[in-house]
PAFI-157456 format. One record per residue: residue number from 1; residue in three letters; x negated, y negated, z of N, C-alpha, C in turn. Coordinates in steps of 0.2 Angstrom, whole numbers, always signed. Each point is the difference from the previous one (the first is absolute). Layout:
! PAFI-157456
NODE    i   aa    npx    npy    npz   capx   capy   capz    cpx    cpy    cpz
NODE  NUM  ALA      X      Y      Z      X      Y      Z      X      Y      Z
...
***
This chain:
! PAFI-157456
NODE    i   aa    npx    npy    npz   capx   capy   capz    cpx    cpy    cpz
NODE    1  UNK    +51   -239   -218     -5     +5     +3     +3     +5     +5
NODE    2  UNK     +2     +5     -2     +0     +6     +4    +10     -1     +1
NODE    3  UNK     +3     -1     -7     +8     +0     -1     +1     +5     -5
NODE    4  UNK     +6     +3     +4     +3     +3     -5     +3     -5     -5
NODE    5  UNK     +3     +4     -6     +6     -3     -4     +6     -1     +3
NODE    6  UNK     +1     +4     +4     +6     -3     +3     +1     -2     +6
NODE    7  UNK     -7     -4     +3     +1     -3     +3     +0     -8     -2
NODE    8  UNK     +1     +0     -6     -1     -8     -2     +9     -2     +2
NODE    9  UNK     +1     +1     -1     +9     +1     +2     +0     -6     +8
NODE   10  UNK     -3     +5     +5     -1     -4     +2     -1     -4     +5
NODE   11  UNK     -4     -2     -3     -8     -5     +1     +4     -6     +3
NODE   12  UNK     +7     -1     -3     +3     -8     +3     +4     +1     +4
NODE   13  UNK     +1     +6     +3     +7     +3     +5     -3     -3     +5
NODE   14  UNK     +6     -2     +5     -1     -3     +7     -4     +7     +3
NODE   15  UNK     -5     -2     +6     -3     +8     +2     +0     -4     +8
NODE   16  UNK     -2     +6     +4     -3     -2     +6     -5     +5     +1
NODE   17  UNK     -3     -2     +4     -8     +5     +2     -2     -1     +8
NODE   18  UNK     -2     +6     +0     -6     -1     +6     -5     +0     +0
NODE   19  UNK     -6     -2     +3     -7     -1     -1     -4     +1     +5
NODE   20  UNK     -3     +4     -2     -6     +4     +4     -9     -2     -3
NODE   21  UNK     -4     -4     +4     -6     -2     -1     -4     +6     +1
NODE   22  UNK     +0     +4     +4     -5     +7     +1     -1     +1     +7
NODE   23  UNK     -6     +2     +3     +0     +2     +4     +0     -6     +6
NODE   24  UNK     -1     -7     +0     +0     -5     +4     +5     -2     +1
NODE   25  UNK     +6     +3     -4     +6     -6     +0     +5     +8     +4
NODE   26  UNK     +4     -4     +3     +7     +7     +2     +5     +1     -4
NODE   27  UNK     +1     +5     -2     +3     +4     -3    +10     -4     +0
NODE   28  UNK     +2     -2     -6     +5     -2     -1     +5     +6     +2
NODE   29  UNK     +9     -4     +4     +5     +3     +0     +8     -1     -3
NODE   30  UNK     +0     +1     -3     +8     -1     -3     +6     -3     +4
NODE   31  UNK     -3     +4     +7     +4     -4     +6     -2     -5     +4
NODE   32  UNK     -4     -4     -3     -1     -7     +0     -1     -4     -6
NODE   33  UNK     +7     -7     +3     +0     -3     -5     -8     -6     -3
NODE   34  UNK     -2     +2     +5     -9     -6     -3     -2     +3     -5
NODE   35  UNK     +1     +9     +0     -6     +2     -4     +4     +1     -6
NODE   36  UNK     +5     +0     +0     +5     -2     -8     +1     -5     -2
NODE   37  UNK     -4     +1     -6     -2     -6     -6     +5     +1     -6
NODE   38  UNK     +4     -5     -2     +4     -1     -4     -5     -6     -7
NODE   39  UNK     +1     +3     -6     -4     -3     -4     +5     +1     -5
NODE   40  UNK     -2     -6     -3     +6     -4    -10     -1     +5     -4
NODE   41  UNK     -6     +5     -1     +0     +6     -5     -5     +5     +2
NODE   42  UNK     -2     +5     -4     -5     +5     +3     -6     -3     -3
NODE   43  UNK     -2     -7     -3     -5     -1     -6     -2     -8     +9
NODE   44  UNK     +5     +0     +2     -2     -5     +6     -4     +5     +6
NODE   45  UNK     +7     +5     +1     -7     +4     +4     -6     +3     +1
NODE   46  UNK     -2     +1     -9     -7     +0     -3     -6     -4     +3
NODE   47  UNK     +3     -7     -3     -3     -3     +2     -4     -4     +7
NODE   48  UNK     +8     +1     +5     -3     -1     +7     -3     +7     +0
NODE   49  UNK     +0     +6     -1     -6     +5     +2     -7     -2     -1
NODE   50  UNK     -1     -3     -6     -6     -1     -1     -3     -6     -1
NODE   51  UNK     +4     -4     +4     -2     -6     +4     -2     +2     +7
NODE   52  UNK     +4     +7     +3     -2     +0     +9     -8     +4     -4
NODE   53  UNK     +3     +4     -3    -10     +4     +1     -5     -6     -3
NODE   54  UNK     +1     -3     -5     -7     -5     -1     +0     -5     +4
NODE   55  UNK     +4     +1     +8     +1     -6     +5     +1     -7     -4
NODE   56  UNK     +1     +0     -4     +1     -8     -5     +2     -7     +4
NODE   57  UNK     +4     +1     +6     +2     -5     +5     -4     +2     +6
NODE   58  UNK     -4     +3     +3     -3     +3     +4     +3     +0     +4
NODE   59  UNK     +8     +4     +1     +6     +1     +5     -3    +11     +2
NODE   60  UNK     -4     +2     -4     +0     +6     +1     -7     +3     +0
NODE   61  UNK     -4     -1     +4     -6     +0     +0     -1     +9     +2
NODE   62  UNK     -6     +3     -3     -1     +6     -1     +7     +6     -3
NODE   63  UNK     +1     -3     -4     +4     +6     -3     -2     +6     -4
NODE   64  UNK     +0     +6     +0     -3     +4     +0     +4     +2     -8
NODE   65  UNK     -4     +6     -4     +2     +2     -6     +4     +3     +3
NODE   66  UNK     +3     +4     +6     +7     +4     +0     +4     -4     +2
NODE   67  UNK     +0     -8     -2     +6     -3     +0     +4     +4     -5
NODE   68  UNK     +9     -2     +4     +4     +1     -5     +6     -2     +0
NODE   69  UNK     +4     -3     -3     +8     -1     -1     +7     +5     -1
NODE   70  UNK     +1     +2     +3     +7     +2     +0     +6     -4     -4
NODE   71  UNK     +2     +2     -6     +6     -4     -2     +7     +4     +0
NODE   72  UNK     +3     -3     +1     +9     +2     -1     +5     -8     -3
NODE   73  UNK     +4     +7     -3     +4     -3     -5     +6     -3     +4
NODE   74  UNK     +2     +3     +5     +2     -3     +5     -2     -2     +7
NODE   75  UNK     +4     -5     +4     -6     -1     +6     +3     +6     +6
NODE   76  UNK     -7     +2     +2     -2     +5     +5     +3     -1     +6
NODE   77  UNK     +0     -7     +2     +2     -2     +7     +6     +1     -2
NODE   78  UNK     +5     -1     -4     +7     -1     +1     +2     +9     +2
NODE   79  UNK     -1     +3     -7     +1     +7     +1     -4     +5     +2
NODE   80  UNK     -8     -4     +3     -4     +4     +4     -1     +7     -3
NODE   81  UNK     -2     -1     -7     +0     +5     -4     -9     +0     -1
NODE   82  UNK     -4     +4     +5     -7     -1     -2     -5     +3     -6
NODE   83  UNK     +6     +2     -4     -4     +3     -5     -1     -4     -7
NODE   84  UNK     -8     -2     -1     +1     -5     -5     +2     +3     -9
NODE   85  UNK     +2     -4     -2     +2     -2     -7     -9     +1     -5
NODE   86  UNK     -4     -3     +1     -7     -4     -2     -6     +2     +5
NODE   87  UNK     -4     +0     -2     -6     +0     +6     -7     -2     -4
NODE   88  UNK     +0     -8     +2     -7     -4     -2     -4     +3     +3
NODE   89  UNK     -5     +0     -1     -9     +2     +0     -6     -2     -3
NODE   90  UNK     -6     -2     +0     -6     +2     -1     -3     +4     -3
NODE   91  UNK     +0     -3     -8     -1     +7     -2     -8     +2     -1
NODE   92  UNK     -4     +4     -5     -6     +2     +2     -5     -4     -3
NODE   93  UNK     +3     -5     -4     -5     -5     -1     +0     -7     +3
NODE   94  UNK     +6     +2     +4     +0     -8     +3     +8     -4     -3
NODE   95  UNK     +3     +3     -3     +6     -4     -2     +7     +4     +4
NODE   96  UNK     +2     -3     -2    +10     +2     +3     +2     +4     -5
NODE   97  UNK     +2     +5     +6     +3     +6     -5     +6     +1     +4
NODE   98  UNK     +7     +1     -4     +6     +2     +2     +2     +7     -2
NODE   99  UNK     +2     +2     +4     +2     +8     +1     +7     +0     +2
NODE  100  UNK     +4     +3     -5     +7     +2     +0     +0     +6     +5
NODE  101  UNK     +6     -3     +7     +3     +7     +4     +3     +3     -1
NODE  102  UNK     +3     +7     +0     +7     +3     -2     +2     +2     -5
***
């Protein structure tokens, strides 16, 4: 849902991400290591995204449709590179949609 073909490639690369709930949550930064999340592939970070919005553990209570995930192919906190690779979202009917940066 909402991949390119060449994003199948890679769906099992190591990623990392940051995550942003919406308006109730603060706003993640690359110069803190808390809010850099390291994830086994981009197909793992999928799915913790949409675990936090259907609150599935109820760790994330009101998350709002402009959640969203920042991923990078490399981690941000090391090279403090804040521009992402990926950007999870909500798309307009309710599912995850990935959008290619760059």
């Amino acid at each position: 849902m909402g991949y390119q073909v060449s994003d199948w490639k890679v769906l099992d690369m190591k990623c990392w991400g940051m995550w942003w709930g919406g308006s109730s949550y603060a706003a993640p930064s690359a110069w803190e290591r808390d809010d850099v999340e390291e994830f086994s592939s981009l197909s793992a970070a999928k799915e913790e995204f949409e675990d936090r919005y259907s609150n599935i553990d109820r760790r994330t209570p009101a998350v709002s449709e402009s959640a969203e995930m920042q991923i990078f192919f490399e981690d941000p906190y090391q090279n403090h590179d804040p521009y992402p690779d990926r950007l999870l979202t909500i798309g307009p009917r309710g599912g995850t949609r990935m959008e290619v940066i760059g």
